[in-house]
C-alpha positions in Angstrom: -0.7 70.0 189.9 2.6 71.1 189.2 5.0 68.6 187.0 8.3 67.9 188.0 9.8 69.9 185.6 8.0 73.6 186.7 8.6 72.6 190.2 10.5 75.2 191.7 10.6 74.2 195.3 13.2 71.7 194.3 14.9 73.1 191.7 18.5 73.2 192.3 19.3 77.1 190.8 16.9 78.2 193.8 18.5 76.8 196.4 21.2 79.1 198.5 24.6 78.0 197.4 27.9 78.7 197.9 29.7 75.8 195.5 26.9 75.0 192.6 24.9 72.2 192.3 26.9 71.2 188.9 26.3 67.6 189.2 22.6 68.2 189.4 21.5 71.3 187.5 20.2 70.0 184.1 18.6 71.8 181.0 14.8 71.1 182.4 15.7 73.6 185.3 17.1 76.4 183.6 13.1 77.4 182.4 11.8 77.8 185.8 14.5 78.5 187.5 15.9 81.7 185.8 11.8 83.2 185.4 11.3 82.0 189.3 14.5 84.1 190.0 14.1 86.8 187.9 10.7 87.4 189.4 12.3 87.6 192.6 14.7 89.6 191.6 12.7 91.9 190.1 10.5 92.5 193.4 14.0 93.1 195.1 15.0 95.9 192.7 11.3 97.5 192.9 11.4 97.6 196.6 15.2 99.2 196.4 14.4 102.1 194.2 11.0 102.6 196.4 13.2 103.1 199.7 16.5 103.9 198.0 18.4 106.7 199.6 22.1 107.6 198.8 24.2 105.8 201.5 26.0 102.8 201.3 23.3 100.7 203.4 20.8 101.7 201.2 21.8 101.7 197.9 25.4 99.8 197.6 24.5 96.8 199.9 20.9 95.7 198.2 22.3 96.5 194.8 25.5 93.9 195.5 23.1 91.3 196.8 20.8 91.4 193.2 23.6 91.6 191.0 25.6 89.0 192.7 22.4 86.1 192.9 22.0 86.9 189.4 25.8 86.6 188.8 26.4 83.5 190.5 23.4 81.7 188.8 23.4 82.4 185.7 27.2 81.5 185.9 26.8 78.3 186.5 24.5 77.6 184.2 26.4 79.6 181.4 29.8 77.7 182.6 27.8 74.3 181.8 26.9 75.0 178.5 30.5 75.9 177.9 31.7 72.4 179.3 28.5 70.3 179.1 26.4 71.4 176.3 24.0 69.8 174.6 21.0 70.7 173.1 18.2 71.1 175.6 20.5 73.0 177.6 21.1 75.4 174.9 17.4 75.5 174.0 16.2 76.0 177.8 19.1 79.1 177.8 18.1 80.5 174.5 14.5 81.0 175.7 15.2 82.7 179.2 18.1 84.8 178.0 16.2 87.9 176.2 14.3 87.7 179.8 17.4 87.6 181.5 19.1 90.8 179.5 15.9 92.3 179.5 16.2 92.3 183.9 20.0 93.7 183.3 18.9 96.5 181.4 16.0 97.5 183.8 19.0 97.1 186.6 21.3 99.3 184.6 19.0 101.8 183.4 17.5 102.8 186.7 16.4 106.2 187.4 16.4 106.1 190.8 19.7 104.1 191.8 21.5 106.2 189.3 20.4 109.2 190.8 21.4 108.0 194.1 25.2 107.3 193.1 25.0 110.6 191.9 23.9 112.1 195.1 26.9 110.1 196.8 29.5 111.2 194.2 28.1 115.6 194.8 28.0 114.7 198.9 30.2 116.0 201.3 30.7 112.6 202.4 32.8 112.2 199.3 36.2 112.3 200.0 36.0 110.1 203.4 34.6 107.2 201.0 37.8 104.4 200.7 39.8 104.3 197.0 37.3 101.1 196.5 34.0 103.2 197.1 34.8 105.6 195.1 35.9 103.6 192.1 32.3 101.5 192.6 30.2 105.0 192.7 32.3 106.4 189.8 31.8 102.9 188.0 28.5 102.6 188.6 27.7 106.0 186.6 29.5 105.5 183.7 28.0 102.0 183.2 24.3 103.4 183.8 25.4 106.2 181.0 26.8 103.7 178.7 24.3 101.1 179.3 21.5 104.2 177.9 20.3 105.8 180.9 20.4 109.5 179.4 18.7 108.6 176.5 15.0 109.2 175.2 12.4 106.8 175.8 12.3 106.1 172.1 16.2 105.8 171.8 16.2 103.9 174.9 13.6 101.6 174.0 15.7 100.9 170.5 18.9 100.5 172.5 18.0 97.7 174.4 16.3 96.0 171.0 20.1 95.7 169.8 21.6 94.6 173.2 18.7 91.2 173.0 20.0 90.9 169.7 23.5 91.4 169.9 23.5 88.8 173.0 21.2 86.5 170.4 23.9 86.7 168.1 26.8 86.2 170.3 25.5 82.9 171.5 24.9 81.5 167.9 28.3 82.9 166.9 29.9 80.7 169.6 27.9 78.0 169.1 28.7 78.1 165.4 31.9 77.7 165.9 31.8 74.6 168.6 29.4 72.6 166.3 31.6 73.4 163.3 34.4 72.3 165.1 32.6 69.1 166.5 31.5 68.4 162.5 35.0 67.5 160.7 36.6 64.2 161.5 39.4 62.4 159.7 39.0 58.6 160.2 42.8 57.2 158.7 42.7 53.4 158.3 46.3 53.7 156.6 49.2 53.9 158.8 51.1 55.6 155.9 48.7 58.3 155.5 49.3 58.9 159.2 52.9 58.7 159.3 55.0 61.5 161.4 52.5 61.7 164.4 53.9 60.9 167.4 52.7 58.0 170.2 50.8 60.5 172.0 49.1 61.8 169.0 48.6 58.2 167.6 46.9 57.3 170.9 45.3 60.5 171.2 43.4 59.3 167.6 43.0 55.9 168.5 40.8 56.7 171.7 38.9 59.4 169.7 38.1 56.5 167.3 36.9 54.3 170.1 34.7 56.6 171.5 32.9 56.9 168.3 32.6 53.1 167.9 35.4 51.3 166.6 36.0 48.9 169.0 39.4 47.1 167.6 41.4 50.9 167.4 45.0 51.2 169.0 47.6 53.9 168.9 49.6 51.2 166.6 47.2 49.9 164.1 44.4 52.4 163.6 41.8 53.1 162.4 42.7 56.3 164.0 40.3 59.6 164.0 41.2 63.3 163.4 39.6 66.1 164.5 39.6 69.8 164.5 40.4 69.8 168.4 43.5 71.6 169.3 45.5 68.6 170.3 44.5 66.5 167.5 44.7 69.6 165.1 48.2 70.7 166.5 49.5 67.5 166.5 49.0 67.3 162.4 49.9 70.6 161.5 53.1 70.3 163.0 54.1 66.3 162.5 52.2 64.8 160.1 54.6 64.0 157.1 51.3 63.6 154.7 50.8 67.0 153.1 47.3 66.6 151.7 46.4 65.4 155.3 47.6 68.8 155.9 46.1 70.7 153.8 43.3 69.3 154.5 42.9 69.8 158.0 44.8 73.5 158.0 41.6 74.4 155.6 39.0 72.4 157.6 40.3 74.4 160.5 40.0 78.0 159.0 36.9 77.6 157.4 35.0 76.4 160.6 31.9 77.9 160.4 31.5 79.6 157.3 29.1 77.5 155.5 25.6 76.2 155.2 23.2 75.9 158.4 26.6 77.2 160.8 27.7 79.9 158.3 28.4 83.2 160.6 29.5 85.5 158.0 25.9 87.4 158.1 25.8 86.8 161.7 29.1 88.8 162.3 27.7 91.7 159.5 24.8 91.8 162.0 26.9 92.2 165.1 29.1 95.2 163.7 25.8 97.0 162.4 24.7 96.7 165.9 27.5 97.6 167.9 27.6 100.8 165.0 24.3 101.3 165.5 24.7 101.3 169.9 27.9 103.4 169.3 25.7 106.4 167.7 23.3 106.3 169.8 25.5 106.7 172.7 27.1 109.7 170.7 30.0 108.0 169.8 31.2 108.0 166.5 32.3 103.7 166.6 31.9 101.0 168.9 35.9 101.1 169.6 35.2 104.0 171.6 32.3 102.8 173.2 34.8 99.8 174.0 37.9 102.3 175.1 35.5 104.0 177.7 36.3 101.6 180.0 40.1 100.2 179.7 43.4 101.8 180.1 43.9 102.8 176.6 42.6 105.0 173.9 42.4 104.0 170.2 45.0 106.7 169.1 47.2 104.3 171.7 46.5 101.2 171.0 47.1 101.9 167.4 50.4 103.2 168.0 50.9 100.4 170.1 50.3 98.1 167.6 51.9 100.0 164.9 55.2 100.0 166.4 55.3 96.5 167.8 54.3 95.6 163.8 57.3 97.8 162.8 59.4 95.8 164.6 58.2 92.5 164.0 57.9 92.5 160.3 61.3 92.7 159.5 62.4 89.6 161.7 58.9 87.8 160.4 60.8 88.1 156.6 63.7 86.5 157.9 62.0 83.9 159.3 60.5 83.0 156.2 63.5 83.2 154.4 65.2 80.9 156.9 62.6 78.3 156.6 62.9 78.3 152.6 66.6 77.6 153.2 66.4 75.0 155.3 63.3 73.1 153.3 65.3 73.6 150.4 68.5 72.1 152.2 66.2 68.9 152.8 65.7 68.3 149.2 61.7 68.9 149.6 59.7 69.6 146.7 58.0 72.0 149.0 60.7 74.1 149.0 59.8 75.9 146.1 55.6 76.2 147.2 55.6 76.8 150.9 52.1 77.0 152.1 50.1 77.7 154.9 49.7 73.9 155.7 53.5 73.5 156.0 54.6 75.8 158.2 53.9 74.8 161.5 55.6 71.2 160.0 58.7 72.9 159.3 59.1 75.1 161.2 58.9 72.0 164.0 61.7 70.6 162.3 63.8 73.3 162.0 63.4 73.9 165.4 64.7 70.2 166.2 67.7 71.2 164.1 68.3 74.4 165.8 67.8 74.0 169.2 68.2 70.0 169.2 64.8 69.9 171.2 62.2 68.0 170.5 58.5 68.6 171.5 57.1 65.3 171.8 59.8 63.7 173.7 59.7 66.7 176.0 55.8 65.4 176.6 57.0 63.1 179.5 58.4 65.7 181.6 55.3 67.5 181.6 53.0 65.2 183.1 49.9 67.2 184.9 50.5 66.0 188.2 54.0 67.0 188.4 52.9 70.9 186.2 50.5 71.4 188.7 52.8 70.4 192.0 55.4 73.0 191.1 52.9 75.7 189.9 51.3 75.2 193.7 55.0 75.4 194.9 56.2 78.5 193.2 52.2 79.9 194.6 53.7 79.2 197.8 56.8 80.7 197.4 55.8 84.2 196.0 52.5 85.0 197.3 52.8 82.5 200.8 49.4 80.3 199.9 49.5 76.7 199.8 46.8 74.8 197.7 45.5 71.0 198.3 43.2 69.0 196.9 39.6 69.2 198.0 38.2 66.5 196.1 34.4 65.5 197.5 34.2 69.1 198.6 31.9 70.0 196.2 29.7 68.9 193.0 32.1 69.1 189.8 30.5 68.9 186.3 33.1 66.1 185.0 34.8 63.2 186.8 37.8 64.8 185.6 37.5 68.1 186.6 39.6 68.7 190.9 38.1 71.1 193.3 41.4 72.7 195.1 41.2 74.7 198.3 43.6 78.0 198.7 44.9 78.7 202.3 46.8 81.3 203.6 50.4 80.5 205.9 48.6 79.5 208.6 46.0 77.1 207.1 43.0 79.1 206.8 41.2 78.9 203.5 41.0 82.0 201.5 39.5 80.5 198.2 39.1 77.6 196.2 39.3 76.3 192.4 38.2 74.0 190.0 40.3 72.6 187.5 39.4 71.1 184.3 42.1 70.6 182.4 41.1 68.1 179.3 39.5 68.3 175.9 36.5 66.9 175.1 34.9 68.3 171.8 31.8 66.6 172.1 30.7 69.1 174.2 33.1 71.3 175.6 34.6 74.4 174.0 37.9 75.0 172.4 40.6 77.2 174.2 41.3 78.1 177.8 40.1 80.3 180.4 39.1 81.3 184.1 36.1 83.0 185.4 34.6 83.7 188.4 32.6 81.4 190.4 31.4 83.3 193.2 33.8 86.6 194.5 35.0 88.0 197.7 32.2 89.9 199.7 32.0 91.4 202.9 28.0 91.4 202.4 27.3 88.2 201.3 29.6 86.5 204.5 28.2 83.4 204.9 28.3 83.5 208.6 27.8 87.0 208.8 31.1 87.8 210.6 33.7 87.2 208.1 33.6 87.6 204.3 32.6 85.2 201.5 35.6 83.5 200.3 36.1 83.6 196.3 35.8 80.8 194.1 37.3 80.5 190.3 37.3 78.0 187.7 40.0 77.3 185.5 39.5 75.3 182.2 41.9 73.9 179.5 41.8 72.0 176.5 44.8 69.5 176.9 45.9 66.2 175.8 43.9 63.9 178.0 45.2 60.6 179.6 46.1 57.5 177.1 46.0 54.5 178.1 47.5 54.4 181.9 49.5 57.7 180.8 48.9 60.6 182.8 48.2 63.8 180.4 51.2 64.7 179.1 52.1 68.6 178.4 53.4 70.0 175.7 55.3 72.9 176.7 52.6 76.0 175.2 50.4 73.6 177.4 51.9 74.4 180.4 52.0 77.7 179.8 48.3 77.6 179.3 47.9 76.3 182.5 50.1 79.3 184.5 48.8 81.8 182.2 44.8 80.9 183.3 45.9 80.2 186.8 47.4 84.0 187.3 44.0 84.7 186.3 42.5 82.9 189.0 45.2 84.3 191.7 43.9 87.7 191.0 41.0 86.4 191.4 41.2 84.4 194.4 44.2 86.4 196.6 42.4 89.8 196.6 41.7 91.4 199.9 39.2 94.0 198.8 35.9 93.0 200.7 34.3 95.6 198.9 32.0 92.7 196.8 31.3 95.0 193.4 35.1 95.5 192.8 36.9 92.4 194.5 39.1 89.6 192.5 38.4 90.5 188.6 35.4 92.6 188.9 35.3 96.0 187.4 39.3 95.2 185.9 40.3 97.0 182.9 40.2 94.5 180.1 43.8 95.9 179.1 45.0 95.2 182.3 43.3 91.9 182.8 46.0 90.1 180.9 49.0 91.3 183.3 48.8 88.4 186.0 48.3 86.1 183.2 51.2 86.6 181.1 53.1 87.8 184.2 52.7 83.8 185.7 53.8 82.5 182.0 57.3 84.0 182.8 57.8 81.5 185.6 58.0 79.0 182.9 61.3 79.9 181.8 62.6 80.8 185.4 65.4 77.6 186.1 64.0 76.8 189.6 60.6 76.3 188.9 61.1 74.6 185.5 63.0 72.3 187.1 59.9 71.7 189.8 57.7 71.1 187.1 59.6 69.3 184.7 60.5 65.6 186.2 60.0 62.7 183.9 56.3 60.8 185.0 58.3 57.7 185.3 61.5 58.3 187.1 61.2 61.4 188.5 64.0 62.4 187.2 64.5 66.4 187.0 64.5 67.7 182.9 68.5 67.5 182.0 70.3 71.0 182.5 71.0 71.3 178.4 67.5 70.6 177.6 66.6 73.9 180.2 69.1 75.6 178.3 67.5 74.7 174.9 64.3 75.7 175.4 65.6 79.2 177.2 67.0 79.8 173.5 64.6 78.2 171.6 62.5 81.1 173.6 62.4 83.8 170.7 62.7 81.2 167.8 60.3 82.7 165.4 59.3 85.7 167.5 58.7 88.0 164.6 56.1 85.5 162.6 54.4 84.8 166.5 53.9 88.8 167.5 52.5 89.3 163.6 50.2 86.3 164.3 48.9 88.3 167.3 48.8 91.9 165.7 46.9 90.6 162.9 44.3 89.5 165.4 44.2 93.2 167.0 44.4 95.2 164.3 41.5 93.3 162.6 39.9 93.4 165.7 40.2 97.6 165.7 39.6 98.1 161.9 36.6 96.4 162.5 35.0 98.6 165.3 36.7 101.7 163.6 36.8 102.2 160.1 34.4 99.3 158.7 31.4 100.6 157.3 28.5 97.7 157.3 27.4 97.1 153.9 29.9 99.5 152.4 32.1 98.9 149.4 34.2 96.8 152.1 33.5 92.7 153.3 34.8 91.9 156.5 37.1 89.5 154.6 38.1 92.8 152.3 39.5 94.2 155.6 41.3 90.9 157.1 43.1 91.2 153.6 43.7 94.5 153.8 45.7 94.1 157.6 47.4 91.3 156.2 49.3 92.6 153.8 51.1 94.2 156.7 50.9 91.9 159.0 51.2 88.3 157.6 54.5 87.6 155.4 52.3 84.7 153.7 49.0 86.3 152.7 45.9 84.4 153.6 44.7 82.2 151.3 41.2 83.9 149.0 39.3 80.9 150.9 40.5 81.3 154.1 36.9 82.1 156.3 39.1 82.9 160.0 36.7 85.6 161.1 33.9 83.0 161.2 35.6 81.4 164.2 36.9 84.1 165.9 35.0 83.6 169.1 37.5 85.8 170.8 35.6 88.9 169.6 32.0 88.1 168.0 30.9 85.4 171.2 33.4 86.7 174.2 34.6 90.0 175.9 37.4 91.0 173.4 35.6 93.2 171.2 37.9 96.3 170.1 40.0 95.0 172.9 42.1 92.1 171.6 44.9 94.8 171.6 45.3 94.2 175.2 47.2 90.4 174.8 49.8 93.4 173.5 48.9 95.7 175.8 49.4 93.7 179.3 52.5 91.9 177.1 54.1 95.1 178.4 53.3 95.4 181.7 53.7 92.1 182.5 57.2 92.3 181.6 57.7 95.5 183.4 56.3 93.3 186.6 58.3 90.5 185.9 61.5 92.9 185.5 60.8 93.4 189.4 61.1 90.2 190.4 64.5 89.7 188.0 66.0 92.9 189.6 65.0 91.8 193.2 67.2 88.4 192.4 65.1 85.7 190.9 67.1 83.1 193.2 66.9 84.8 196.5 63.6 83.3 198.3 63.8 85.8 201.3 62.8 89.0 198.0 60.1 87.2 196.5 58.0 88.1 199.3 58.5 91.7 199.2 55.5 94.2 199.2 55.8 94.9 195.2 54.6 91.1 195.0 51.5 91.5 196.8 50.5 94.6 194.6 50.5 92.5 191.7 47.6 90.9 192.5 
């Protein structure tokens, strides 16, 4: 008799879906669910290469349909863990992943369909194949080649042993990191030791400490918990007026993960062996340019790239410096003469009051979600003609927080939808922000068979949630966050190419991925549509003229210190996968040291353990390609230089041609 949990007949990953089941897939489904579709999936690919031939019908078409089920599946249940997880759920995934990679590389290394792509790129029929069919076909080969399909069975067969275990180790790496991060918390009983933090801060600590069982806490009393979140964490390191609190929680912070049972420093020594180790065996002589094989730029450019940007940064980074010495010094701090990591962010907060006579925190009210995400939809509408409304009850969401939202072109139709989840919640949801794909665009896969399958995103933050009857209020890098993920999602969701294996953000260069982003971060500082999305949550009332002109000068404040920040990220990342020899004379930590020196004005403290939490790299899709934050940072202002040109004021130009090619 077959128990619940191995019955398949009901499980929810089986069933045909458009929008996922995410309020009823749970950890005892992943098991069967994942084997009972591989299986399938499996027979699919075996009957494709026995009648594959090298047309479009017959190889393109079948392919789409195995890669997307598999895509869409194991999607949702990888999105889950990143916003649900727990530990049955990361149990259930750990057992059917090596099964899981084990399908991809059979898919990838296939004789048979790789020969056929071949046939299609040496036909006649080649140039009469659309831009899009080509690009797929041309894809397609250089995957199978760097995914090991011209190498010897035995070479093969050792390949794929380092892909398990480089996908093994990327999922404890990340992992790691979130449980780390879940570990440290502050609880303050003391309303002195807490002194500086602002109301939403205060209340922010007060409703972390009820959660976790103190039933008497409020914002104006305490107790009052602290945690390595990025609100709580930001709100500390830039108000609290306690410097051991400080210290404490700036060290807490960068040495997440370094230690004891979640200590990834051999974890990450394992990863660069393998990707070393993959590199040669693909003939390459590091894993950068197994990386580089697939974006925009080389590692000759984006060295340069980074090279000159650091010229010019470091110069402006010393002055910074200097100028915050002067003015700690003018306040009569004791400080003055020690300036550590822990106290930047706090003075440079105040200078920044001083300077531009803004502050953050009583900006927070303008920014309330509701009103961020209003004019964001509004200045959608205006530049690519797409209006978005809720479609709340549409579909299962993972969160009663989380808002389903429905796309539709000028006329009404839907063209895509979105799901929004916008708050932190560290007991089981991971740091930072990002979008990914739900399901994509596909003229195959129509679900009526006439049209195409609209695409579906999700877009997730890590925001101050609601306090009290507040609404979340934004800081202003929130709102960024929230533009910058959602010009991810347009690209995602306002393509037109029905061509399935290349539509939204498939098959994007990773340095070119970033462009919509950091092009829709622009808008932030555009007058018009900061004043759409800036209205106080109580009056309505629009964000005063001087304050618009504050924070358009208070734009570059710092600039040199925040582009070394970012260089010292990607040109870590690219010594790395370059020049770092695996149990040479180097540590990992001997070569973040090394890039500092030119690239942070205040070296990193000898305990500081950054690399064990830098997800970015060792658990996501930025390996030997964080360069391109820098990389799109460029293009994007090109794009945006369009738009400035054109007349930023002039509604009747922001519909022009060059704004649909953006996306």
């Amino acid at each position: 008799m077959t128990s619940p949990i191995e019955d398949t007949e009901n499980n929810p990953l089986l069933k045909d879906f458009y929008f996922p089941p995410f309020d009823s897939i749970d950890a005892k489904h992943v098991r069967p669910g994942i084997r009972a579709l591989l299986k399938k999936l499996e027979c699919e690919l075996e009957e494709l290469e026995r009648t594959v031939e090298p047309t479009w019908q017959k190889l393109v078409e079948p392919l789409e349909r195995i890669e997307d089920r598999l895509s869409v599946v194991w999607g949702a249940v990888s999105h889950l863990k990143s916003v649900k997880d727990n530990p049955e759920l990361r149990t259930a995934i750990e057992e059917v992943q090596p099964e899981k990679v084990a399908f991809e590389l059979k898919l990838g290394q296939s004789k048979p369909l790789y020969n056929a792509f071949k046939a299609i790129r040496e036909s006649s029929d080649w140039e009469g194949l659309s831009d899009a069919r080509k690009r797929i076909v041309e894809l397609q080969i250089k995957e199978a080649v760097l995914n090991g399909i011209s190498l010897e069975d035995d070479k093969r067969e050792e390949f794929n042993k380092i892909e398990q275990e480089l996908a093994k180790l990327s999922q404890k790496f990340g992992e790691n990191v979130l449980d780390a991060t879940k570990k440290f918390e502050k609880l303050i009983t003391n309303k002195k030791d807490i002194e500086g933090l602002p109301d939403s801060a205060l209340g922010l600590a007060a409703q972390t400490a009820l959660s976790k069982g103190h039933g008497n806490a409020t914002a104006k009393d305490g107790p009052w918990i602290i945690t390595l979140d990025a609100p709580s964490y930001m709100a500390v390191m830039q108000h609290a007026k306690n410097r051991s609190l400080r210290e404490e929680v700036y060290l807490a912070y960068v040495n997440r993960a370094c230690s004891g049972d979640l200590d990834n420093t051999t974890i990450i020594d394992q990863i660069l062996k393998l990707r070393l180790e993959k590199a040669k065996l693909l003939g390459y002589s590091n894993y950068a340019e197994v990386s580089m094989a697939t974006k925009m730029a080389t590692i000759e450019k984006a060295e340069e790239l980074l090279e000159n940007l650091r010229g010019a940064s470091w110069n402006p980074a010393l002055q910074d410096m200097e100028d915050l010495k002067a003015f700690v010094t003018n306040q009569g701090s004791p400080e003055a003469d020690n300036l550590n990591h822990w106290d930047i962010s706090f003075w440079s907060e105040r200078l920044r009051e001083l300077k531009y006579e803004i502050n953050e925190e009583e900006l927070r009210p303008y920014f309330s979600l509701p009103k961020v995400m209003d004019g964001l939809f509004s200045l959608a509408n205006k530049l690519f003609g797409v209006n978005v409304e809720p479609a709340d009850g549409f579909a299962p969401v993972w969160n009663s927080d989380v808002q389903l939202y429905r796309v539709g072109d000028s006329s009404g139709c839907p063209i895509a939808f979105f799901y929004f989840d916008p708050y932190s919640r560290p007991s089981e949801k991971q740091g930072g922000a990002w979008m990914d794909e739900v399901v994509g665009r596909s003229r195959i896969l129509s679900l009526d068979g006439s049209s195409v399958r609209l695409p579906v995103a999700h877009m997730v933050c890590n925001q101050m949630p609601p306090v009290g009857d507040k609404p979340s209020l934004m800081t202003f890098r929130e709102v960024e966050t929230v533009f910058h993920e959602f010009g991810h999602a347009l690209q995602h969701m306002l393509t037109k190419q029905d061509e399935g294996l290349v539509a939204g953000i498939r098959k994007v260069e990773w340095d070119a991925v970033e462009l919509p982003s950091q092009f829709m971060e622009n808008w932030c500082y555009h007058r018009d549509t900061l004043m759409s999305i800036g209205k106080h949550y109580k009056t309505g009332e629009c964000i005063p003229e001087d304050i618009y002109q504050k924070l358009l000068a208070a734009r570059t404040f710092r600039a040199g210190s925040q582009s070394l920040r970012q260089l010292r990220f990607a040109t870590v990342d690219l010594e790395l996968h370059t020049k770092y020899v695996p149990g040479g004379s180097e540590s990992i930590y001997d070569v973040e040291r090394r890039v500092c020196e030119k690239t942070q004005v205040l070296p990193p403290l000898p305990q500081d353990k950054f690399l064990c939490s830098f997800s970015h790299i060792f658990a996501g899709g930025y390996a030997a390609g964080y360069y391109s934050y820098k990389w799109a940072e460029v293009l994007s202002a090109d794009a945006f230089s369009a738009f400035e040109d054109a007349g930023l004021t002039d509604d009747k130009v922001w519909m022009l041609a060059v704004v649909k090619d953006l996306i």
